[in-house]
N, C-alpha and C positions, 0 to 999 in steps of 0.2 A: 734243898729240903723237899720239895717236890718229888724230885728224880727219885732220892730214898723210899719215899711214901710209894711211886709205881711199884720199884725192885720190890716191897715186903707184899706188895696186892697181888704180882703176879705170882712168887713164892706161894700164898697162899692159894689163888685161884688154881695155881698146877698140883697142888697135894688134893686140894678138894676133886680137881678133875681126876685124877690119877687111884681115888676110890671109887669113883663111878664107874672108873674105865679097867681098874683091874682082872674083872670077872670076865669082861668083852669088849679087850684092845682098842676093838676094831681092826677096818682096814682101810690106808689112803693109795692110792697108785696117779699119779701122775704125768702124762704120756706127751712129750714133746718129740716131734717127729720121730726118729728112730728111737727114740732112745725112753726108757720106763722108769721111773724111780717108783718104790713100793716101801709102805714105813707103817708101822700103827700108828690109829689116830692120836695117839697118848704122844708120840714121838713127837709127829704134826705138827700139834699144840704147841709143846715147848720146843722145837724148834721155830716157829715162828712167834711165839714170845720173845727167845733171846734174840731173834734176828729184828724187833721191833726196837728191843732197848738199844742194842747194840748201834741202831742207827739213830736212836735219839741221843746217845752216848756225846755221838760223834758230830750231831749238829750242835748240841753242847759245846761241844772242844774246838768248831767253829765259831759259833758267835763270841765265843772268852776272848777274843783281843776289841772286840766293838766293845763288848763292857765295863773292859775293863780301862777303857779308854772315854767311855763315855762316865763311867766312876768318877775318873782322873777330874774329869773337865767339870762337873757337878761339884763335886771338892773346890778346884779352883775360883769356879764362880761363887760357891757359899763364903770362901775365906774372901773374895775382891768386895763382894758386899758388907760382909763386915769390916774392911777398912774403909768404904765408903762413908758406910754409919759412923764409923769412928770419926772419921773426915767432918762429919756436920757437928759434930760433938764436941769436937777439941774446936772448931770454926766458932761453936757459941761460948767457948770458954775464952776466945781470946787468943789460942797455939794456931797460930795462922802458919807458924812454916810447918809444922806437925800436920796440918791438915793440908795443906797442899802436897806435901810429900806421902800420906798415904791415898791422897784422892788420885794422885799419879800411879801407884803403884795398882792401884783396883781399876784403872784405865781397861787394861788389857782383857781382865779376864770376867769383871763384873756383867750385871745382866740389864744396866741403864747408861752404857759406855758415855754416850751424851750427858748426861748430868752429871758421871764423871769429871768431864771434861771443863764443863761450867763450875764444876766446884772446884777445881784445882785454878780455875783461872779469877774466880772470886777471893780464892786465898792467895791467888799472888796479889793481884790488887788491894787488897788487906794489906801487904806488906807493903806498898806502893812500890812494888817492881811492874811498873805496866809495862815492861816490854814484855818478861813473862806474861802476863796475863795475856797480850795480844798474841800473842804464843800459840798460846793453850786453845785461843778459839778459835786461831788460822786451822790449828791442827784438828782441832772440833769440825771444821767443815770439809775440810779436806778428803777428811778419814768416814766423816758421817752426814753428805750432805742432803740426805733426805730432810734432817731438822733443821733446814740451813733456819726455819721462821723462830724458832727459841734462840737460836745461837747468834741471830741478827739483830732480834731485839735484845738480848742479855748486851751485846755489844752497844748496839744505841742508847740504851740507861747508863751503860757506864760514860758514853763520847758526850751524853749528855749531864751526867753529870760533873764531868769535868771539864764542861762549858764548852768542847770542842763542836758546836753545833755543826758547822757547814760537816764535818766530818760524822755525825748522829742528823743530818738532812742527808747526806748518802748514800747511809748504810737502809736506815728505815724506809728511803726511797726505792730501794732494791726491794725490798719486802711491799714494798706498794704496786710497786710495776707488775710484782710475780701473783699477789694475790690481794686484790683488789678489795676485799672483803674484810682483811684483817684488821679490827676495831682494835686488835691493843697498836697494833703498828701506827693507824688513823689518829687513833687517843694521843701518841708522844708528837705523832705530825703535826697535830692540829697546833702545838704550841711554836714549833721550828714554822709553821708557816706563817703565823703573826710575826715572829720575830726578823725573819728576811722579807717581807709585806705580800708574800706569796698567795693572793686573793682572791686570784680565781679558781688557783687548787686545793685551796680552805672550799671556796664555794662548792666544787665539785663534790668533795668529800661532806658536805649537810649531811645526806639523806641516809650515810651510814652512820653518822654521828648521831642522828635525831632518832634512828632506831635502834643503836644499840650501848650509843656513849652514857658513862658514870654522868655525866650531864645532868643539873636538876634542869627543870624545866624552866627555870627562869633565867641559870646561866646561858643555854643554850640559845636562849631569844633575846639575849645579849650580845652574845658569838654572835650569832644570823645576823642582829643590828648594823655590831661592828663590820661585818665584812664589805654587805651589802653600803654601808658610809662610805669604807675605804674603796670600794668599787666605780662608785659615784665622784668619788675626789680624783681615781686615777680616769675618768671617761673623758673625752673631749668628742664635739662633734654632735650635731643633732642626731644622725642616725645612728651611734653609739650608743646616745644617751635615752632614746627612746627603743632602740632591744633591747638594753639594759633592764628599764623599766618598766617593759611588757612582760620580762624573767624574773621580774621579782615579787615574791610571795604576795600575795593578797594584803595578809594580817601587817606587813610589811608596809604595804602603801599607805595603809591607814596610821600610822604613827606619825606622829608630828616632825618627831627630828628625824626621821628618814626624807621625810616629803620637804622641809625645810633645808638641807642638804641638798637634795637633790633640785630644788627651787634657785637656790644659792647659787650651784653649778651652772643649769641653763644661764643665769644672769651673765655669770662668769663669761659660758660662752656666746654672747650676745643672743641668747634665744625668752626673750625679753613676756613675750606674748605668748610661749608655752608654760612658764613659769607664773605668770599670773593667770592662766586658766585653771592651771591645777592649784590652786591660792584660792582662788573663786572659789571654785569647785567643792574643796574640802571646808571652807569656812560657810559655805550654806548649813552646815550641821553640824560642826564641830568649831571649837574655842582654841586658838594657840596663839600665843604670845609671841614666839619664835616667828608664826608667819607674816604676822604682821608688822614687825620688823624688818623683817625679809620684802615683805610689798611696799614699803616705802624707799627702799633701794629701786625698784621699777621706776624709768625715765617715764613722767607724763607730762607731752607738751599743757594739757589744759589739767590745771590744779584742782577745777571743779570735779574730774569723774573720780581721783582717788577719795577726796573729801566726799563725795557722795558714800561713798562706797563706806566709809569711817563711819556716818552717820546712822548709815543703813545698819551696821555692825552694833553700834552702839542701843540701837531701837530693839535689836534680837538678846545682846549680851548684855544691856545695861552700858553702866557709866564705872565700867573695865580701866584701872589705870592706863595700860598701856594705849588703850584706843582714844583715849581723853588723851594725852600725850603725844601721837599718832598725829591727829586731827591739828593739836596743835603747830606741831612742827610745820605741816601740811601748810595752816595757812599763814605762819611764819613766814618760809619761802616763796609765797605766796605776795606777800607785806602786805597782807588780811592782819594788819595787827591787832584790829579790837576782836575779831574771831580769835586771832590766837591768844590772847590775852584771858577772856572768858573760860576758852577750853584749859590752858592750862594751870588757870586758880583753881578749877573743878577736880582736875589729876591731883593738885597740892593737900587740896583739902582731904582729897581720899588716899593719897599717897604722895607723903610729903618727902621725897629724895632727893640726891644732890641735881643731876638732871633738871627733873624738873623747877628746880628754884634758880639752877645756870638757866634754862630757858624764858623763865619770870624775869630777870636782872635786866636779860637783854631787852626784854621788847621794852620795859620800864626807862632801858636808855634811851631807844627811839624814841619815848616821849618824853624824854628830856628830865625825868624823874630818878634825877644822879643821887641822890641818900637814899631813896628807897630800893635802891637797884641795888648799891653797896652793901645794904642791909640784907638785900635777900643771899646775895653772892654770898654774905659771910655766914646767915643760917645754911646754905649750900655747905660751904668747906666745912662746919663745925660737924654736919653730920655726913660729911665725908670722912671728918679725923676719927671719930667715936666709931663709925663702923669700922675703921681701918685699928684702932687701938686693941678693939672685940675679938679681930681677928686670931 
């Protein structure tokens, strides 16, 4: 189109030049060493006119195999793309072998080869031929492994959805090692690490979760809870359990059933005196029920410093079932039995449960007061039966 539109301008511009120039030719001479050419200017002109087209002529009838090759291939990739689309099309319709068979065929020539690839390998799994499908994404990496992070995860959704975890712990671990940052990869991690107790590589992986995971805020300080628990349940060893405990979140230490847990543990491992410091510690300002359960577990040769300590509790927090109960037991073992007797008719009156009316029975047997011990045992198991019938 073009090329025509020059031919008619020069035609034109050499008729228009050719009445200017009738009158007075002119004259050109041209002197290359020996030698002279001599022409009028009219001649000049169109001669180097047709020597202008003639060689754009001819870059023309050069570039015609690039274009016509480059035509070819524009074609090809317009038709791969519309089997592709077809591919998603018949895929939501249910033609799962239709669409794997043209997502295969648009592989070659389309202009997103990789998603090709993935969808021919999602239509075979559609048909539950998963060896094709494992096919299709060997061949997806092979051929295009710059995407290896889509084609690993599309992989890992599926190994995990078909429960093949250790083999979706693998794959997504491959994608963790290469790039440390990937939150979708992190996101399916995060469940494959609870499920093999993998808690220090949950723990590592927090602080990408807390800044970019689907996570509400309150699941996620749930996560942190659990890991940090299981962390604490797998530590042994005081020095263990105190870098543990220096690594662990502030907001963290301050929860009751993190610090109960990890009170728990010290006892476990006979660190008797770091567990009721931090017991102390937390109960000067805070109320938990867990820990003072947990501090009655602590060996005290003299019965008088934890019974202080119940009293002292009870003067801040009031007359708290569990520290009426607490106190009790305290002077139980103790054989303070008119102390324990006092404290826990005070628990029953405020909190009258099976516990504490087994604790009532007995001291009642000590004094020898066998029907009214039987009487209390049997209001025990009656509202043992009724909350168990509730259930």
């Amino acid at each position: 189109m073009k090329f025509g539109l020059y031919v008619v301008l020069a035609i034109l511009f050499s008729a228009f030049m050719t009445q200017i120039l009738v009158k007075d030719p002119g004259y050109v001479a041209i002197h290359f060493q020996s030698y002279v050419v001599e022409m009028s200017l009219i001649v000049f002109i169109v001669s180097s006119v047709l020597i202008i087209l003639l060689l754009t002529a001819i870059k023309k009838i050069l570039r015609s195999p690039r274009l016509i090759i480059k035509k070819t291939r524009t074609h090809k990739q317009k038709k791969a793309n519309q089997l592709l689309e077809k591919s998603f099309l018949e895929m939501a319709q249910g033609k799962y072998s239709k669409a794997e068979k043209n997502a295969s065929k648009a592989v070659k020539n389309c202009s997103t080869p990789v998603l090709a690839y993935i969808q021919a390998a999602l239509s075979a799994d559609a048909q539950k031929n998963h060896a094709g499908r494992d096919e299709w994404i060997k061949k997806a990496f092979e051929k295009h492994a710059y995407a290896e992070d889509v084609i690993f995860l599309t992989q890992g959704k599926l190994q995990i959805r078909d429960k093949r975890y250790e083999d979706a712990r693998a794959t997504l671990g491959k994608m963790a090692e290469k790039n440390n940052d990937n939150i979708a990869a992190f996101e399916l991690l995060k469940d494959l690490y609870v499920r093999f107790g993998e808690w220090e590589k949950l723990s590592e992986s927090l602080p990408l979760l807390r800044k970019n995971s689907s996570l509400s805020e309150k699941e996620f300080d749930e996560l942190e809870l659990k890991i940090f628990d299981k962390r604490i349940d797998n530590s042994s060893g005081e020095e263990a359990l105190k870098t543990l405990w220096k690594d662990t979140p502030k907001n963290l230490k301050k929860n009751p059933i993190l610090l109960n847990a990890f009170c728990l543990r010290l006892i476990n491992q006979n660190l008797e005196d770091i567990s009721e410091k931090e017991i102390l510690s937390y109960m000067k300002r805070n109320y938990s029920e867990a820990l003072i359960k947990t501090y009655l577990k602590i060996n005290h040769s003299d019965p008088q410093k934890p019974l202080k300590k119940i009293n002292q509790w009870i003067e801040n927090y009031g007359n708290q079932p569990e520290l009426l109960t607490s106190a009790a037991k305290i002077c139980k073992k103790a054989k303070l039995w008119d102390q324990a007797k006092d404290f826990i008719e005070e628990a029953i009156n405020v909190n009258p449960t099976t516990e504490n009316l087994f604790i009532l029975g007995e001291i009642l047997f000590h004094f020898g007061k066998i029907n009214s011990a039987c009487e209390t045992y049997r209001k025990g198991l009656n509202i043992k039966l009724s909350n168990e019938s509730n259930e």
